[in-house]
C-alpha positions as CSV (number, residue, x, y, z in Angstrom):
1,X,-88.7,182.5,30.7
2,X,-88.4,182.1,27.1
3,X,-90.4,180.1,24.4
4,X,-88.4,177.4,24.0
5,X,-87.2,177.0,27.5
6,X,-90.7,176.6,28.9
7,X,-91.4,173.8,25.4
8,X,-88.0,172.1,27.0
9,X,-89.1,171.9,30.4
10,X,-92.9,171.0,29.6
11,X,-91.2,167.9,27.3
12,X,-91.7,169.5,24.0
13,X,-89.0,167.3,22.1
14,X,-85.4,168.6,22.3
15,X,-82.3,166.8,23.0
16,X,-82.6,164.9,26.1
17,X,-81.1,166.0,29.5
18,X,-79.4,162.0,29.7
19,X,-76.0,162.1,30.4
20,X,-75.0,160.0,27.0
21,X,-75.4,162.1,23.9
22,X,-77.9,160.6,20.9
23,X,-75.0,160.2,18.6
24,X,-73.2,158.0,20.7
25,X,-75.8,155.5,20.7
26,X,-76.0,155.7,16.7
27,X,-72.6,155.1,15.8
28,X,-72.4,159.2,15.3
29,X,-75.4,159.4,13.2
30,X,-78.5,161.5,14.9
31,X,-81.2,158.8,16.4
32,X,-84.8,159.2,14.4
33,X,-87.6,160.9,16.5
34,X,-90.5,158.4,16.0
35,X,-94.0,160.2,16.7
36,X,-96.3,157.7,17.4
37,X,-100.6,158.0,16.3
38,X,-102.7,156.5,18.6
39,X,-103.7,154.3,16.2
40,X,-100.6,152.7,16.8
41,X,-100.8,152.1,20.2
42,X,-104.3,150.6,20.1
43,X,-102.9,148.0,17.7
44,X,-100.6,147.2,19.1
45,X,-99.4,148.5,22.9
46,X,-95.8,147.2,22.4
47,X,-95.1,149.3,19.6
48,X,-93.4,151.6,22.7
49,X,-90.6,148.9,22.5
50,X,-89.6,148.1,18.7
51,X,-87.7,150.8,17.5
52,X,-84.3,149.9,18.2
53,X,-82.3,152.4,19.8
54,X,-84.3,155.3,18.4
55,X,-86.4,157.6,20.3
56,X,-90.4,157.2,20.8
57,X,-92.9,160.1,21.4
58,X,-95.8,160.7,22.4
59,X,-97.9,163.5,22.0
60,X,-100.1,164.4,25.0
61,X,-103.7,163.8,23.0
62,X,-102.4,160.3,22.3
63,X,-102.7,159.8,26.2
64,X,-105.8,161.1,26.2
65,X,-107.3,159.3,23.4
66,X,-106.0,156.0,25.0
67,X,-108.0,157.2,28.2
68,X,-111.5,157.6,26.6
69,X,-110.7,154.3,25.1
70,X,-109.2,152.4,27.5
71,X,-113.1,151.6,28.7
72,X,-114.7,148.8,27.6
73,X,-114.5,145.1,27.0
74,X,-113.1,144.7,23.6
75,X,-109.6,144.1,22.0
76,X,-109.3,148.2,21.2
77,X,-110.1,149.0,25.1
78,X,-107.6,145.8,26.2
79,X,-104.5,147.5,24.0
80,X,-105.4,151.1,25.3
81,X,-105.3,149.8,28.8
82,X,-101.8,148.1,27.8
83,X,-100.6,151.1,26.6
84,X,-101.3,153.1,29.7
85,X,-100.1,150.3,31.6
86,X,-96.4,150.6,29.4
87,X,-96.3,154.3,30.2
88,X,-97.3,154.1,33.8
89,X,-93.9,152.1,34.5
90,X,-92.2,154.2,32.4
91,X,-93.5,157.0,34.9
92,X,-92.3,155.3,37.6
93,X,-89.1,154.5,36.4
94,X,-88.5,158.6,35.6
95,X,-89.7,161.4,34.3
96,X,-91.7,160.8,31.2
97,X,-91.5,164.9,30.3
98,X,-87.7,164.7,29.8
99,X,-87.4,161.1,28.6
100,X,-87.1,157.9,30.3
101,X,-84.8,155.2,28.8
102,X,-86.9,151.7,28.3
103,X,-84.0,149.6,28.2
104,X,-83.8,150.1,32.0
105,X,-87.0,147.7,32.6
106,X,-85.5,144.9,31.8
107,X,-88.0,144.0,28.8
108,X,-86.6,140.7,27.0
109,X,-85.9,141.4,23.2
110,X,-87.6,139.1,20.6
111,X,-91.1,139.5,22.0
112,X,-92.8,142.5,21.0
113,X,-89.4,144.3,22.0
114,X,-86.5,144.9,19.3
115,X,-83.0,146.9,20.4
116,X,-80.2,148.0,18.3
117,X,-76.5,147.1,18.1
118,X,-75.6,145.8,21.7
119,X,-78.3,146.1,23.1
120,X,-78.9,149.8,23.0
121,X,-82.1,151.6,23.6
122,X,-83.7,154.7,23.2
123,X,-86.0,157.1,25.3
124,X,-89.9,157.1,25.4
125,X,-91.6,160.5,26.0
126,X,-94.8,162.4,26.9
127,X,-94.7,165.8,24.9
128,X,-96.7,168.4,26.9
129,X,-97.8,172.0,26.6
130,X,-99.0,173.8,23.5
131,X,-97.4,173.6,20.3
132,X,-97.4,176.6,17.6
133,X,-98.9,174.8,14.6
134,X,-99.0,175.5,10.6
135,X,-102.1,177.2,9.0
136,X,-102.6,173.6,7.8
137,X,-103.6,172.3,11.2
138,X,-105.2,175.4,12.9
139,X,-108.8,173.3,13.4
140,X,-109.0,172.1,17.1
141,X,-108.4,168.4,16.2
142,X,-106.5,165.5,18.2
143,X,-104.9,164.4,14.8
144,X,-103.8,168.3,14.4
145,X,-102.1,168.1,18.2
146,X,-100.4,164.8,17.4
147,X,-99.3,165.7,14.0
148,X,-97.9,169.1,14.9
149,X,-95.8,167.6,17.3
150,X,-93.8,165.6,14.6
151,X,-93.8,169.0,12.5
152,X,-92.1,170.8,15.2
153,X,-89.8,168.2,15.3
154,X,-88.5,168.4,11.8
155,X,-88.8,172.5,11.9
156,X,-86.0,172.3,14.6
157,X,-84.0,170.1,12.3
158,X,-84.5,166.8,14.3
159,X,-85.1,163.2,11.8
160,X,-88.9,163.1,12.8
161,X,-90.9,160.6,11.5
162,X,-94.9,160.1,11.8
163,X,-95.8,156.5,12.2
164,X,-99.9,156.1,12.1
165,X,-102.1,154.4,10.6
166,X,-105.0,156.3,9.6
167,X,-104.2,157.0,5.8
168,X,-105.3,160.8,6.2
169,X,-103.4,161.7,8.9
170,X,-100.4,160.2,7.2
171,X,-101.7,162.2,3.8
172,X,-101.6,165.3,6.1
173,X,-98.5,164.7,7.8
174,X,-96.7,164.2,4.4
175,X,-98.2,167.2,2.8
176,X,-96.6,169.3,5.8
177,X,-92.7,167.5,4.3
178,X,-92.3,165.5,7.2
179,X,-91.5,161.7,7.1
180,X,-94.5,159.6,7.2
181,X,-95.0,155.9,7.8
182,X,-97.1,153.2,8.5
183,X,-96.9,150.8,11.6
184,X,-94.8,148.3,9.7
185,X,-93.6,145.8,12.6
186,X,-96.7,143.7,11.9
187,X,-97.1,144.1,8.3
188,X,-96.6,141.4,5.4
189,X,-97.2,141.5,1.4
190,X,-100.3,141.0,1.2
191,X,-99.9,141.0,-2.8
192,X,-97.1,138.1,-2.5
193,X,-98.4,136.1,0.4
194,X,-97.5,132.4,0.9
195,X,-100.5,130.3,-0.8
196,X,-99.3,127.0,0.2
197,X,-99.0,125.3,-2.9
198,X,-96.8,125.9,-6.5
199,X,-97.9,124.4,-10.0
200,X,-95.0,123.3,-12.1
201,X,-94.4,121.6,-15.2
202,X,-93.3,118.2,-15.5
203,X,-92.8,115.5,-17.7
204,X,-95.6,112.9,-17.7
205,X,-93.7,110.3,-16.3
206,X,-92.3,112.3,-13.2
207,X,-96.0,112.2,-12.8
208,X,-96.7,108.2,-12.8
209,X,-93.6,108.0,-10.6
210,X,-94.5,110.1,-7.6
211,X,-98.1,107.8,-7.5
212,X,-95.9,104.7,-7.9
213,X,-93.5,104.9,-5.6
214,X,-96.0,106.9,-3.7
215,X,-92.9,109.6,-2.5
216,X,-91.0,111.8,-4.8
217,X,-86.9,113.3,-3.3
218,X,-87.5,117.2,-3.4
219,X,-84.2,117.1,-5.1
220,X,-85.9,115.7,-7.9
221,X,-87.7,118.5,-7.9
222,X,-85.0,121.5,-7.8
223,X,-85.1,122.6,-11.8
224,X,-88.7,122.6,-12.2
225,X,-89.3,125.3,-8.8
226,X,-86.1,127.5,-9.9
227,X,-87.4,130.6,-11.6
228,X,-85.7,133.2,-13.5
229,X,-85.2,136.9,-11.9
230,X,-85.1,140.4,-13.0
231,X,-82.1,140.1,-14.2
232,X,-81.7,136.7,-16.0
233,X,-80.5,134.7,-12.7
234,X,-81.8,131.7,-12.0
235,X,-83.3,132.0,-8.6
236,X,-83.5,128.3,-6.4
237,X,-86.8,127.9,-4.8
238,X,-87.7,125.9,-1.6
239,X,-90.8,123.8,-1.2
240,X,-91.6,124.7,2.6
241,X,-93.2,121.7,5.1
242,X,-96.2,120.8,3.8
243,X,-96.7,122.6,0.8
244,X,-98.6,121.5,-2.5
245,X,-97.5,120.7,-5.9
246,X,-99.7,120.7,-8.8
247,X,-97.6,119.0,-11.2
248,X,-99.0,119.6,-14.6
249,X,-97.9,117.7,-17.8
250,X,-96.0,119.5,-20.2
251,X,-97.3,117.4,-23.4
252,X,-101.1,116.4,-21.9
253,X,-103.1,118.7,-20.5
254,X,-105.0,115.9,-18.9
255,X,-101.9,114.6,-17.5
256,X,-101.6,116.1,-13.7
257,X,-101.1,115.4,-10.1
258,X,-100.9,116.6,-6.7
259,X,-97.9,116.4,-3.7
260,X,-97.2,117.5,-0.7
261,X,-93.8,117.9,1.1
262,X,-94.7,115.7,4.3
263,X,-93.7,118.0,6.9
264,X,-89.9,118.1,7.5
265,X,-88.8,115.4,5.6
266,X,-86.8,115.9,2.1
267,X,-89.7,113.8,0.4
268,X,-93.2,114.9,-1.9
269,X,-96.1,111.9,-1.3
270,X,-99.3,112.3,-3.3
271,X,-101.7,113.3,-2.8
272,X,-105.6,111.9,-3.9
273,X,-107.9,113.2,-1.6
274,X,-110.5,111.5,0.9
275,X,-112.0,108.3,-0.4
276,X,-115.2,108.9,0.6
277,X,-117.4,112.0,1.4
278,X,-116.1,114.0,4.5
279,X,-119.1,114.8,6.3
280,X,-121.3,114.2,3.5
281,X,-119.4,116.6,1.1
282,X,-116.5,115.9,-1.2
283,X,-113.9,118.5,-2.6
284,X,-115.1,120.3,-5.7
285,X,-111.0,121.4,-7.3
286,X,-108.0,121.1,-6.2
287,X,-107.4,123.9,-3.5
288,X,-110.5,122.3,-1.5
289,X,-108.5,118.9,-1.7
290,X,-105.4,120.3,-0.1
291,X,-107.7,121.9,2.2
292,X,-109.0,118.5,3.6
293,X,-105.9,117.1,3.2
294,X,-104.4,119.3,5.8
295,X,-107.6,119.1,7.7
296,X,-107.7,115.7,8.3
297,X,-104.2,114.6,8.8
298,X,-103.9,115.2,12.8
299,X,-100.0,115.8,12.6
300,X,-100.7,119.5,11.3
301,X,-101.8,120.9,13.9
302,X,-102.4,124.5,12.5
303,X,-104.4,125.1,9.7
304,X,-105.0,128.5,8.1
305,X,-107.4,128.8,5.2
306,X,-107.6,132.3,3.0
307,X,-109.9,132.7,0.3
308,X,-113.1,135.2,-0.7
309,X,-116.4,134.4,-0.3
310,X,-118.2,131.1,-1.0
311,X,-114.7,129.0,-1.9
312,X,-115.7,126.4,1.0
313,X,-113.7,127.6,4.2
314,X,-115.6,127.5,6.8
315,X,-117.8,124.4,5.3
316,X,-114.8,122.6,4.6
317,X,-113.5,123.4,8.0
318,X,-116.5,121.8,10.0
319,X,-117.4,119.1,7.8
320,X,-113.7,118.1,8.7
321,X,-114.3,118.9,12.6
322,X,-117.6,116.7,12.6
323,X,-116.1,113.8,11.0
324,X,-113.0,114.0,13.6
325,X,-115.2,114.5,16.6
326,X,-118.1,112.6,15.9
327,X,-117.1,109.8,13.6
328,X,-113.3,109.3,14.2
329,X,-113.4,110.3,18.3
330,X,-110.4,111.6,17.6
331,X,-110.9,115.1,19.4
332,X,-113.1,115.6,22.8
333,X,-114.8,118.8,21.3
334,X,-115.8,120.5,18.4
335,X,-115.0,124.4,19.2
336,X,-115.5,126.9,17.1
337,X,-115.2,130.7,17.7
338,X,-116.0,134.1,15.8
339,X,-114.7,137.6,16.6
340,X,-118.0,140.1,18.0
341,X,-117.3,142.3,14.6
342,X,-120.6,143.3,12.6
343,X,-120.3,144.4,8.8
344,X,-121.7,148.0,8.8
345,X,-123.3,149.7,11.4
346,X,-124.2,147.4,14.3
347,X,-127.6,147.1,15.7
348,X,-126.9,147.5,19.5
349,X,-127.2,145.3,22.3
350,X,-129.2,142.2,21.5
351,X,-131.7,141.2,24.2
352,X,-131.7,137.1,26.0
353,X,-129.4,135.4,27.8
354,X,-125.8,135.2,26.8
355,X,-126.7,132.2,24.4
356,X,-129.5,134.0,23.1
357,X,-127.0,136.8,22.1
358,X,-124.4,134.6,20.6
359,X,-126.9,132.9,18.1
360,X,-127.2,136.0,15.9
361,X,-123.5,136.2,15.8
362,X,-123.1,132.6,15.3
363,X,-125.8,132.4,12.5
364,X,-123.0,131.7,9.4
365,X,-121.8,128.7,11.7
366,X,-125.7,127.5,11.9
367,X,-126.1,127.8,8.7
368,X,-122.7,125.1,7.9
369,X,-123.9,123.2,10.7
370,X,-127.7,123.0,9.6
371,X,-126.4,122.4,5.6
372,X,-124.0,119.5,6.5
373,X,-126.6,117.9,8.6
374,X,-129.7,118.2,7.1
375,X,-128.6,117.2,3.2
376,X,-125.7,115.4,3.9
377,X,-127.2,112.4,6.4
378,X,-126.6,112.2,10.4
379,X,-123.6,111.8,12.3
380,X,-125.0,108.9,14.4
381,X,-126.4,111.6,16.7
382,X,-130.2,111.4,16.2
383,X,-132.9,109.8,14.3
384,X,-134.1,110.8,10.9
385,X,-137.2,112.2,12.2
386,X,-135.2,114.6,14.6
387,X,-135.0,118.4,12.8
388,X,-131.6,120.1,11.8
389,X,-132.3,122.1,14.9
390,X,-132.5,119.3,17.0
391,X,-129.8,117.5,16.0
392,X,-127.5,120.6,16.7
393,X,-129.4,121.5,19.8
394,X,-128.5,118.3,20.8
395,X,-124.9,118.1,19.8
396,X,-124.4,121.6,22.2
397,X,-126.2,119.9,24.8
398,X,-123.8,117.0,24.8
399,X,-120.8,119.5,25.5
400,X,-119.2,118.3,22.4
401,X,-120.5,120.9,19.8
402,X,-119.3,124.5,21.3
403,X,-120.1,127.8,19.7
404,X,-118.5,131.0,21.4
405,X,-117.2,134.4,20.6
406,X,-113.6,134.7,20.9
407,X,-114.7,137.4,24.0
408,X,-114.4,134.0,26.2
409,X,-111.1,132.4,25.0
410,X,-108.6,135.0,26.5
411,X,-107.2,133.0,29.4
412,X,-108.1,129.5,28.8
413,X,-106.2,126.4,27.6
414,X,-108.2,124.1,25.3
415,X,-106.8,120.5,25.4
416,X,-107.9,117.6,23.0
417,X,-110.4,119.8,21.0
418,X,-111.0,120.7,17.3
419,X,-111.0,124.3,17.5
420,X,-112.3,126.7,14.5
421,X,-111.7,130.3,14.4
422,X,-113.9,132.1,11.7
423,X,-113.4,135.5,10.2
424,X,-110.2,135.4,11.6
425,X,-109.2,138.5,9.3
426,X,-110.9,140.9,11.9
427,X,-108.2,139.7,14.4
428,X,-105.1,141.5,15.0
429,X,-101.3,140.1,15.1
430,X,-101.9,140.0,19.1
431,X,-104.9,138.9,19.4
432,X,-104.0,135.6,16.6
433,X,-101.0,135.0,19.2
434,X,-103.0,135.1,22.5
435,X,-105.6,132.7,21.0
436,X,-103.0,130.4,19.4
437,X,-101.2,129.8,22.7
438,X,-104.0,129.1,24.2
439,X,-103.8,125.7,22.4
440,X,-103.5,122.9,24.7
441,X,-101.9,119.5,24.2
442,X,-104.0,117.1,21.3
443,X,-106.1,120.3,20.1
444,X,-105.6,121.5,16.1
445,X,-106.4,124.6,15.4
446,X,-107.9,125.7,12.3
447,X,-108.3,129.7,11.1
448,X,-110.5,130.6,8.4
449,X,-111.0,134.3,6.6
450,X,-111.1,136.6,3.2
451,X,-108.8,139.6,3.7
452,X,-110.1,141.4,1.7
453,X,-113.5,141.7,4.1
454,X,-111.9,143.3,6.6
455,X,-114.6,144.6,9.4
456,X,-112.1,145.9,11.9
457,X,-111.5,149.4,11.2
458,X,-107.5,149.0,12.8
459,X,-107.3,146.6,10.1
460,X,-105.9,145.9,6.5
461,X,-105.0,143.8,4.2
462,X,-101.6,144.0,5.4
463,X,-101.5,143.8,9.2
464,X,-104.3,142.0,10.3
465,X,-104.0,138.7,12.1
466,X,-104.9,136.1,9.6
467,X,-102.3,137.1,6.7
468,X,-99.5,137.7,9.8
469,X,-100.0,134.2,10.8
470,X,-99.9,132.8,7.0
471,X,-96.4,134.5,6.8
472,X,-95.1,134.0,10.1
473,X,-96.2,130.3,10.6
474,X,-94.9,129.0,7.0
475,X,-92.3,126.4,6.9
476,X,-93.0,124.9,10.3
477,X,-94.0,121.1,10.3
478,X,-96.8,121.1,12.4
479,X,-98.1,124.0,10.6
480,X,-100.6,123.9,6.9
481,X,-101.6,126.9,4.5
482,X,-104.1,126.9,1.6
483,X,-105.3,129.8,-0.2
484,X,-109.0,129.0,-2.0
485,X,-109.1,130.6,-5.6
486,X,-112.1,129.6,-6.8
487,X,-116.1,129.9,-5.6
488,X,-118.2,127.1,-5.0
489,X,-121.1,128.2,-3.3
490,X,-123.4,129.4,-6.7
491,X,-122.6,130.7,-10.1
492,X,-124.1,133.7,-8.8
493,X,-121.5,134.1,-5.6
494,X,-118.9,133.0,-7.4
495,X,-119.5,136.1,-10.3
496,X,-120.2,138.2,-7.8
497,X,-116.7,137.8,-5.6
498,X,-115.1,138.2,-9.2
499,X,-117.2,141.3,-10.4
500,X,-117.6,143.0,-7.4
């Protein structure tokens, strides 16, 4: 037998044995041959089901990658298992060497699943057997194997392209002239993302009126938002549901004001910030006021807060939980939750009981905690000769104060609670989305993080959890979005997240 009859029968990519040709799925134009990275997978297991009527394949170390991953507790081991779950019905549904067509489980498009015109889908299939590679990728390497598939693809003339997202291999894989991309389902602009708010321009008395009248008609507003394009057009701009507006006046510099577009209504209401001390602490500029302003007002109901170190996220956050929970009743519970990520290498499995553990991961949220109760008076939960620790001991032991690691969420509905996710930039697209519809009925959910600390090594600026949520969740009415520019934790912090 041949060369290439034994590659054809082993599933090295050829045409497929289906009875339908590829071009008559594409409208006579060749389908793509997507080569998918592990990487891919373990981001983001439905990747198998989002390109259109194109073809999907996977190299044979891919499967064995996901198999030494697939062990463990964590998020990466959860998607590897996924993944191997996905192919395992594709197995059963044919034969993954020659191509099985995915459309025929029955998958419903719009979640996590995306087909082309009518409906139409493409293959998925396991590429076995050994593959003559280029001088390039001679080393023994899994990223060798996988990329060598895609090359063999584009030798025999076929419209390969390498989707991973380990930079390298994707530096490799373009240096061998065949297509490379990133995993771009997931991915926003991290360079334009939505900041929640837009500063304008106004004259001084559009400024008196909107605190007059208390409401300003967005229509009002229509010439001062339009801004001028590339190419001299003037470009309309829409306020979304609940975002800011600085106005700033055009002839006093000392002239300004703040709005917000009250959810889905057509109208701008000011916007003056708590009356008194939230928790003890009061808003130190104007991104931290829109901050509480979202976080108090229980008709928002998400709350995502970006920003780099020391601009008051996570503070802000709990200092608006305590007062809710503890002051107002308004919530049962005050929950907040961190991803299990350390910064650098980790330092191994802590000794104690499972509280014991968590308190080392939980230490930032201590340190809030202890800093809004110590300097900034009780909550009407102990007496002044009770310590910081104390007082928060207490608060846990109530049941109203809980700290966990989001290893616990998966699986549980949380009614009537005021739940805080920190670091939330470590989290992927999925896992955002499994811990937002865990939401119960009366609970507001708040997610706080810097992208640009990003501890998760599947993660970037780009396609990580917090900023996909920002993009994805703008312009609902329940939903709020604040980007924090400015550091108020020291002088020092605060020339440090600008220097460094």
């Amino acid at each position: 037998m041949s060369t290439s009859s034994t590659r054809s029968a082993r599933g090295v990519p050829g045409r497929r044995t289906q009875p339908e040709d590829d071009a008559s799925r594409a409208d006579g134009q060749d389908v793509k041959q997507f080569v998918l990275d592990t990487n891919v997978l373990v981001y983001n297991p439905e990747a198998l089901f989002v390109f259109k009527e194109n073809d999907v394949v996977i190299p044979f170390p891919v499967i064995e990658e996901l198999d030494k991953l697939k062990k463990g507790e964590d998020e990466v081991a959860r998607n590897a298992r996924q993944a191997i779950r996905h192919l395992d019905r594709l197995r059963e549904a044919g034969d993954l060497t020659r191509g099985v067509r995915w459309g025929d489980l029955g998958l419903r498009p719009g979640v996590g699943v995306s087909t082309g015109a009518n409906g139409q889908t493409g293959t998925i299939r396991v590429v076995m057997g050994t593959i003559e590679r280029p001088p390039a990728l001679r080393e023994q390497k899994a990223d060798n194997e996988i990329i060598a598939v895609a090359w063999e693809l584009h030798e025999r003339g076929y419209r390969a392209v390498f989707v991973s997202n380990d930079l390298a291999a994707r530096i490799k894989s373009d240096s061998l002239g065949i297509t490379t991309e990133d995993f771009q389902n997931q991915k926003v602009d991290a360079e334009r993302l939505y900041t929640g708010y837009v500063t304008v321009e106004t004259p001084g008395a559009l400024i008196d009126e909107l605190y007059k009248e208390r409401m300003l008609p967005i229509d009002r507003l229509a010439d001062l938002l339009a801004i001028e394009g590339d190419d001299g057009e003037r470009i309309e701009r829409e306020l979304a549901p609940n975002e800011f507006v600085i106005f700033k006046d055009a002839e006093d510099e000392a002239h300004s004001g703040l709005g917000r577009r009250l959810a889905d209504t057509e109208q701008v209401i000011p916007v003056v910030g708590p009356r008194k001390p939230v928790s003890g602490i009061l808003a130190r500029n104007v991104q931290q006021t829109m901050a509480l302003d979202l976080l108090l007002d229980d008709e928002v109901q998400l709350v995502t807060l970006l920003g780099s170190a020391g601009t008051g996220k996570t503070l802000l956050a709990i200092a608006a939980g305590l007062a809710k929970v503890f002051q107002e009743e308004r919530y049962d519970k005050l929950l907040v939750a961190r991803p299990i990520m350390p910064m650098g290498r980790d330092i191994g499995y802590l000794p104690g009981t499972k509280d014991e553990k968590l308190e080392a991961w939980m230490q930032p949220i201590f340190d809030n905690l202890a800093y809004l109760l110590s300097t900034r008076g009780s909550h009407g939960q102990a007496a002044e000769s009770h310590t910081t620790e104390q007082r928060i001991d207490k608060l846990i032991a109530d049941g109203r104060l809980v700290l966990e690691p989001l290893t616990y969420i998966r699986g549980r509905s949380i009614p009537h609670q005021f739940m805080i996710v920190d670091e939330a930039q470590n989290l992927t697209p999925h896992e955002v989305k499994t811990i937002v519809s865990r939401v119960g009925e009366g609970t507001k959910m708040i997610l706080t993080g810097d992208i640009q600390q990003i501890d998760n090594v599947y993660l970037d600026s780009s396609n990580n959890g917090l900023a996909y949520a920002v993009e994805k969740m703008k312009g609902l009415g329940i939903v709020g979005h604040v980007t924090l520019a400015r550091s108020e934790r020291s002088v020092l912090a605060s020339l440090a997240a600008e220097r460094l």
